[in-house]
C-alpha positions, -999 to 999 in steps of 0.1 A, spaced: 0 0 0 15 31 -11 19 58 17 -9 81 25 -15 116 50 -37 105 80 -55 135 98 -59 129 134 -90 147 139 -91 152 180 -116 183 174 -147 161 171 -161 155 206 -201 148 203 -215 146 237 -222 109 252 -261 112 253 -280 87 282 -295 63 272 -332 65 292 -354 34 277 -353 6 253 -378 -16 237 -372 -49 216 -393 -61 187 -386 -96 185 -401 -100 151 -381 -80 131 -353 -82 159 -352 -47 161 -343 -26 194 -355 11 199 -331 30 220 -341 63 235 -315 87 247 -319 120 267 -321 145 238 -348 124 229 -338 111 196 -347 76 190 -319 48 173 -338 19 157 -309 -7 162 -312 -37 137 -296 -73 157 -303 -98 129 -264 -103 125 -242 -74 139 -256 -48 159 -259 -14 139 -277 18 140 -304 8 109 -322 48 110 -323 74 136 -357 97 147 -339 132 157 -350 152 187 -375 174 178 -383 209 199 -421 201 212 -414 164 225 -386 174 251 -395 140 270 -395 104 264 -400 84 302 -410 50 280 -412 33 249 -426 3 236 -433 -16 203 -467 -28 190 -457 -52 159 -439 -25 138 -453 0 152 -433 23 177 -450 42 206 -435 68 233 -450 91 266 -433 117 280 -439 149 306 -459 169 275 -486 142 279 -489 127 244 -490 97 233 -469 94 202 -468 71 172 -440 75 150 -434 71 113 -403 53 106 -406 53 71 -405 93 72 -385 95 107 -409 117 125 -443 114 142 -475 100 123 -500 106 154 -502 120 187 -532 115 213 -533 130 243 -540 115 277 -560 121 312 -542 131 340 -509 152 329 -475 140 323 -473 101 314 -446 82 328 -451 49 313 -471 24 286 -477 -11 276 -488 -28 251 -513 -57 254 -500 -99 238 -527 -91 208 -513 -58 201 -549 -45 202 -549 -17 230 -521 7 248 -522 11 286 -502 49 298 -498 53 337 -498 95 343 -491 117 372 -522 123 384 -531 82 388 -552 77 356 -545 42 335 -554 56 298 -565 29 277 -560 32 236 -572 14 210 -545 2 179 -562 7 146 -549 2 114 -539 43 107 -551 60 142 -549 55 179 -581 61 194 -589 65 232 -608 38 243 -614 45 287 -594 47 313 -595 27 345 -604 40 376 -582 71 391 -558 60 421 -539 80 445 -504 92 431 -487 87 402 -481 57 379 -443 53 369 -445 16 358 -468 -8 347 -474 -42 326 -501 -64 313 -502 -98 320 -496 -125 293 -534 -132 292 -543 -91 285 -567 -94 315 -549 -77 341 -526 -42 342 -501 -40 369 -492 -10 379 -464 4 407 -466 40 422 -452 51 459 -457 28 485 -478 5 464 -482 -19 439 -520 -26 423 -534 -53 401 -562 -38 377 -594 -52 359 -591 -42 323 -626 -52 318 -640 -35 348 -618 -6 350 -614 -18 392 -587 -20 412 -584 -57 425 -559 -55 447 -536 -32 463 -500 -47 476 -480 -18 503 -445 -23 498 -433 -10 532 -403 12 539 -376 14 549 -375 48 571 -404 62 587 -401 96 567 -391 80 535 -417 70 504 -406 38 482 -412 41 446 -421 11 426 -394 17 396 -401 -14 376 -420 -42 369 -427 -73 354 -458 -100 350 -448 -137 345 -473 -163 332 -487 -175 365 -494 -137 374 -466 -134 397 -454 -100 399 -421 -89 401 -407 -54 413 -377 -33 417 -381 -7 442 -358 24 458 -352 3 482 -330 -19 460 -353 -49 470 -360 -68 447 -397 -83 451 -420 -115 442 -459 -112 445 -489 -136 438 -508 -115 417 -537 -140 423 -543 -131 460 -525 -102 463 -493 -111 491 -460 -109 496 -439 -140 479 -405 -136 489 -377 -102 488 -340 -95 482 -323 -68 494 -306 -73 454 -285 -37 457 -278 -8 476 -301 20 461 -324 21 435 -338 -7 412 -344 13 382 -351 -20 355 -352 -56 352 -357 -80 325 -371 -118 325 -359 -145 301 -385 -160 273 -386 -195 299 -395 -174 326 -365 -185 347 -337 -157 347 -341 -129 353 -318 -96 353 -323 -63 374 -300 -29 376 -305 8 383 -287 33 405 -262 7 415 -249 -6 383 -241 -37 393 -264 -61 368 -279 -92 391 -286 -124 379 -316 -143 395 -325 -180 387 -354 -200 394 -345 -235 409 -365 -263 423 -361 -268 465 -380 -299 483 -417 -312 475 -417 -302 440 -417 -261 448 -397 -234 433 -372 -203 447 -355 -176 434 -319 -178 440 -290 -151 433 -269 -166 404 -241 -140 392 -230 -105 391 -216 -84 362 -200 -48 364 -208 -38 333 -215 1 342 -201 24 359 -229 47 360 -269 43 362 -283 17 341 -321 29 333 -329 0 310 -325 -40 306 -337 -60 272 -327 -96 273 -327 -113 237 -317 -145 224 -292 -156 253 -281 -121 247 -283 -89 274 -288 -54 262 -283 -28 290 -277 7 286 -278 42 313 -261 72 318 -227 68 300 -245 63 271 -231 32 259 -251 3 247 -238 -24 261 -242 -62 249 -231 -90 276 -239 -131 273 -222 -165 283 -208 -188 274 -185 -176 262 -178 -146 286 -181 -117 263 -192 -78 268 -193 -55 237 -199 -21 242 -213 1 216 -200 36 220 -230 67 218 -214 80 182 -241 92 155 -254 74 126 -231 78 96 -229 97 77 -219 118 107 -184 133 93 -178 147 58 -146 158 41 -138 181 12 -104 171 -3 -107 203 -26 -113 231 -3 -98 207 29 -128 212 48 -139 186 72 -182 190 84 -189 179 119 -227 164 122 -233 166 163 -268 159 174 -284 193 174 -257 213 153 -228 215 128 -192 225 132 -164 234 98 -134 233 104 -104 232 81 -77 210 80 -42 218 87 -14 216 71 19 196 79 55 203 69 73 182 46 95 161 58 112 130 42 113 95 52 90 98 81 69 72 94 57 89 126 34 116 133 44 147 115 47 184 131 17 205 116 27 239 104 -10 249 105 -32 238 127 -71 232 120 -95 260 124 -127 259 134 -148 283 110 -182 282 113 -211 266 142 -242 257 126 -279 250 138 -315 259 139 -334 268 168 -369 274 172 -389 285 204 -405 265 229 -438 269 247 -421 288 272 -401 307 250 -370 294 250 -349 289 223 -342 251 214 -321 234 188 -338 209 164 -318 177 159 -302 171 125 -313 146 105 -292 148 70 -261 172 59 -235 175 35 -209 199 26 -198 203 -15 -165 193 -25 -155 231 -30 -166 240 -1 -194 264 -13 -219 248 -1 -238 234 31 -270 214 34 -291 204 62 -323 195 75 -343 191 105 -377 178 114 -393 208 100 -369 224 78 -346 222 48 -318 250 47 -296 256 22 -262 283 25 -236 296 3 -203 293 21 -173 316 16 -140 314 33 -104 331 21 -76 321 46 -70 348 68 -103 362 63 -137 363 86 -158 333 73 -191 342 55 -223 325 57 -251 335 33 -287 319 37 -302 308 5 -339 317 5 -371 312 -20 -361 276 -22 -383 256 -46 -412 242 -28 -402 208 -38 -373 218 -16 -382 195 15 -375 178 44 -351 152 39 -333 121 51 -306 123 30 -282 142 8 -253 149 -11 -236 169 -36 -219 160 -69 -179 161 -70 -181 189 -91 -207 205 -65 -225 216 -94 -259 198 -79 -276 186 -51 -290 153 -46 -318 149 -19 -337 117 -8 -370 138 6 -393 123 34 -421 116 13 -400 94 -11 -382 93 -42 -349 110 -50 -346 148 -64 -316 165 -77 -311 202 -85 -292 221 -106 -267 246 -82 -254 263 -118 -270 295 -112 -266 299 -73 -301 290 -64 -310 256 -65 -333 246 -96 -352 212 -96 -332 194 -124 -347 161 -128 -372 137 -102 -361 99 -99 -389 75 -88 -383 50 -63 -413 36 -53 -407 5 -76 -375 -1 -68 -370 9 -32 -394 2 -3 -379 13 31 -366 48 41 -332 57 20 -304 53 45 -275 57 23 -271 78 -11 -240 80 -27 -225 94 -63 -192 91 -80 -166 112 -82 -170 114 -122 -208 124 -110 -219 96 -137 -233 70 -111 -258 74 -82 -261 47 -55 -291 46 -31 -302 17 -5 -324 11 22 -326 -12 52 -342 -41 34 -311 -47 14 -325 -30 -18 -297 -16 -38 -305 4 -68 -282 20 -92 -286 49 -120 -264 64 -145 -263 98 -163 -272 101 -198 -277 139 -218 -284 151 -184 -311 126 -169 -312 96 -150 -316 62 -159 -319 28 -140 -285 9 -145 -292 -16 -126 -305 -36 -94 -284 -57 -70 -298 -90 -60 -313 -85 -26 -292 -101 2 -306 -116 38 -284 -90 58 -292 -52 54 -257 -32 48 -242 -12 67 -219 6 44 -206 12 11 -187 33 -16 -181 34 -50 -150 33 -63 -124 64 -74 -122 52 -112 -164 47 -108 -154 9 -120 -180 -2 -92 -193 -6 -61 -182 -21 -29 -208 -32 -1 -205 -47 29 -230 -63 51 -242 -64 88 -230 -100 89 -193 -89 73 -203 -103 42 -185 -80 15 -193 -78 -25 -179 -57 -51 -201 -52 -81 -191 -39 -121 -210 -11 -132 -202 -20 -172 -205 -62 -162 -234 -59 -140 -217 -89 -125 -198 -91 -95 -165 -91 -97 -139 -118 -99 -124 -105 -66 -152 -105 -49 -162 -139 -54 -127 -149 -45 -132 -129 -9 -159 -144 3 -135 -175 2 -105 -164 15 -113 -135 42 -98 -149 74 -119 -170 97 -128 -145 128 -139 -123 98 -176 -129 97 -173 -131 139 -162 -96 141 -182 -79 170 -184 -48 151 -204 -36 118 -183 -16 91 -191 19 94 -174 34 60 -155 22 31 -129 43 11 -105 41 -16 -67 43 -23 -69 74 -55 -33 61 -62 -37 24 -59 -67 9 -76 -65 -26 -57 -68 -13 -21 -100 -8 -4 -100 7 31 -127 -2 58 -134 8 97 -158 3 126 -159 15 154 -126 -1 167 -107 -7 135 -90 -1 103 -96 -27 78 -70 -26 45 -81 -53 16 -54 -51 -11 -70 -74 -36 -35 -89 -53 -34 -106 -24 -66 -119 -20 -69 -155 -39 
């Protein structure tokens, strides 16, 4: 591999968001991940773990206390007293219904996936009804003392549990009554206990986590006192019960993740026993999934953390965005920051030349940060509040800088002499078909812009004259079914690459200045996780979520020689890697070498010396 300039870029410093809840869909084997700016990350766990689409924060739902799924579709409450649906075809929200009694601190979803039970502050269970295209409020049960901050249905869908301070209550659905009430007890005089978490099993036994650190077994049936554990030192904030119904996990303010197993003592009965202990946090854990043999935990540090045995094995999943989160501009040596809520340019310094070194060299120039970036709206109190980003891009020259939000798609002309004060000029009157979007990009030559909008297909406009000028419109609907995670074009600005989750791959070409369909890669069983086309636009290289990695001939439509030869010759712990490829890139000065990374490594594939 011939030698190459690597920038160290130690300006980039995104801010570790908590995560606050997660919910698992086992059907799809998707897990929902909410963090504290309240953007949602759908992760996809069919092979390697990846972030499949994100749902940005957005200014009006500054709370989300609990998610949960209802078959593919994805529901949150928060402190502004909605329930919300969301759309994650379009990333944002499809319906909103508001509850009885304030702020809602949790929700549930019933085994038919029929009706949604939200706990509030002011003790009301709000029941909604699932339809098709609408959530529609169906009763709500009858209005307790305190809040609700947990709650579950039983396997049957006959019963709601729900845990407030001091108590724990098992709930008619039918009836709307409360059938029993269970006092938890304290542990000072002066001092409430709040019922953090719960969980139903089969028989109706409830179990609870508590700010005592107690962990707690009930028979729903009768409404007593099975057996406690004094399971940690302060609070239980979650807990999570394997699909057998005989392990079960629980974590909170001490991070210490117990394991509980269910053995058989004399005469045929069953107890609860402490099993192990893992140290997986060092800071709050708020939430516990456990899927296929496989625990999910996540909390304050913001890492999403992946733990199972045998064989003894944690993977932790560090809080960095959804690519593409960094973009860089060889021509004006611009690198563009994408943090949660805002964008940073900076430019890239500049080192002196020195022969024959192999270490780091001194920089005569150091990197400059030019410009901060965002949109902020005001709140119902009148605040001003940031709107997360969804998409961005910065042109090759450096001209010009995209974004959008949840509401907005903004457009600037960029100028910026060396030694000069950076301007920033707005571009207004965009074309109506100017829209939100969840993707986009320029061409090399950054004489247009190609956006994926919300609504679907792909639309690229013409930057020639300084405004932009709606060029040419390129349906998708055919060929693409899912929300456009990646869109890429090649450096001769000929071919354009878009894909989505379901591993549909489509590819156009340029021809007297419209698009055509090239062609369509055979759909795969993995979705991918990234990809690139190549400097000399010869093809396109994709990798998979489980490692599996293709190149594919524009002129051919054929995969390669080479890449039939990889999937033969990788080395073994390849496909076992623990984590997905994030980006590809090329060598411009060696056509054989292909250049991956994760979130750990750097990957170099020189192809004479594969097969």
């Amino acid at each position: 591999m011939s030698n190459c300039k690597i920038h160290n870029v130690r300006f980039y410093k995104p801010k570790p968001e908590a995560i606050y809840c997660m919910a698992l869909n086992k059907s799809s084997k998707k897990l929902a991940v909410s963090r504290a700016d309240t953007s949602i990350e759908i992760w996809n766990l069919m092979h390697t773990p990846f972030i499949e689409r994100t749902i940005p924060s957005m200014h009006d739902n500054y709370s989300i206390e609990d998610i949960v799924w209802s078959k593919d579709k994805l529901f949150s409450v928060g402190l502004q007293g909605f329930l919300i649906e969301y759309d994650l075809y379009s990333l944002t929200r499809k319906n909103m219904m508001a509850v009885t009694g304030e702020a809602a601190f949790c929700l549930d979803v019933n085994k038919d996936n029929t009706s949604v039970a939200v706990g509030t502050e002011q003790g009301y269970l709000n029941i909604f009804s699932i339809q098709d295209d609408e959530i529609l409020f169906s009763k709500f049960l009858d209005k307790q003392e305190g809040r609700i901050l947990c709650l579950k249905y039983d396997p049957s869908s006959k019963y709601i549990v729900s845990g407030s301070v001091d108590a724990i209550r098992v709930w008619d659905v039918n009836s709307g009554h409360a059938l029993h009430k269970m006092t938890t007890g304290r542990s000072e005089a002066n001092k409430v206990t709040v019922v953090w978490c719960l969980h139903v099993l089969q028989d109706l036994t409830i179990i609870s986590g508590d700010s005592r650190g107690k962990l707690t077994f009930w028979d729903g049936k009768i409404g007593s006192q099975i057996e406690s554990y004094q399971s940690h030192k302060a609070d239980i904030l979650a807990l999570c019960v394997s699909e057998d119904e005989k392990s079960l996990y629980c974590a909170g303010t001490d991070p210490n993740i117990v394991n509980y197993v269910e053995v058989n003592v004399k005469e045929g009965n069953q107890k609860w026993v402490k099993n192990i202990q893992r140290k997986v946090h060092d800071h709050d854990v708020r939430s516990l999934v456990l899927y296929d043999n496989k625990l999910y935990s996540g909390g304050i540090d913001g890492y999403l953390a992946c733990s199972y045995y045998p064989p003894k094995t944690l993977i932790k999943y560090p809080p960095i965005l959804q690519n593409p989160c960094v973009t860089v501009c060889s021509k004006s040596r611009f690198i563009l920051l994408r943090y949660a809520k805002h964008l940073e340019v900076w430019s890239l310094g500049k080192s002196a030349d020195v022969e024959n070194n192999s270490g780091l060299l001194p920089l005569a120039t150091e990197p400059k940060h030019l410009l901060t970036l965002n949109r902020t709206v005001k709140s119902d109190d009148g605040r001003d509040v940031a709107e997360g980003i969804i998409c961005c891009s910065l042109s090759s020259n450096g001209k010009w800088i995209v974004f959008s939000t949840d509401t907005v798609l903004r457009l600037f002309h960029f100028n910026y002499n060396e030694g000069e004060t950076p301007e920033l000029v707005p571009v207004d009157n965009l074309p109506d078909e100017c829209s939100v979007s969840v993707q986009a990009v320029f061409t090399e030559n950054s004489s247009q812009m190609i956006l994926a909008p919300r609504g679907g297909n792909i639309q690229v406009y013409d930057l020639r004259e300084g405004t932009p000028i709606l060029a040419f419109t390129i349906p998708t609907q055919q060929s693409i079914k899912d929300t456009i995670t990646f869109l890429t074009v090649s450096s001769c600005g000929q071919f354009l690459v878009a894909a989505d989750p379901q591993s549909r791959i489509v590819v156009w070409y340029i021809k007297q200045g419209k698009w055509n369909l090239q062609c369509q890669l055979p759909v795969y069983n993995s979705p991918p996780t990234a990809m690139g086309i190549e400097a000399n636009s010869r093809g396109l290289v994709v990798v998979y979520a489980d490692h599996k990695i293709i190149e594919y001939d524009f002129a051919s439509k054929a995969y390669t020689k080479f890449s039939k030869s990889l999937s033969q010759n990788h080395p073994k712990s390849w496909p076992n890697r623990l984590f997905a490829v994030r980006n590809i890139t090329f060598d411009p000065r060696s056509k054989n070498v292909t250049i991956l990374h994760d979130d750990s490594n750097i990957v170099v594939i020189d192809q004479t010396k594969v097969g």
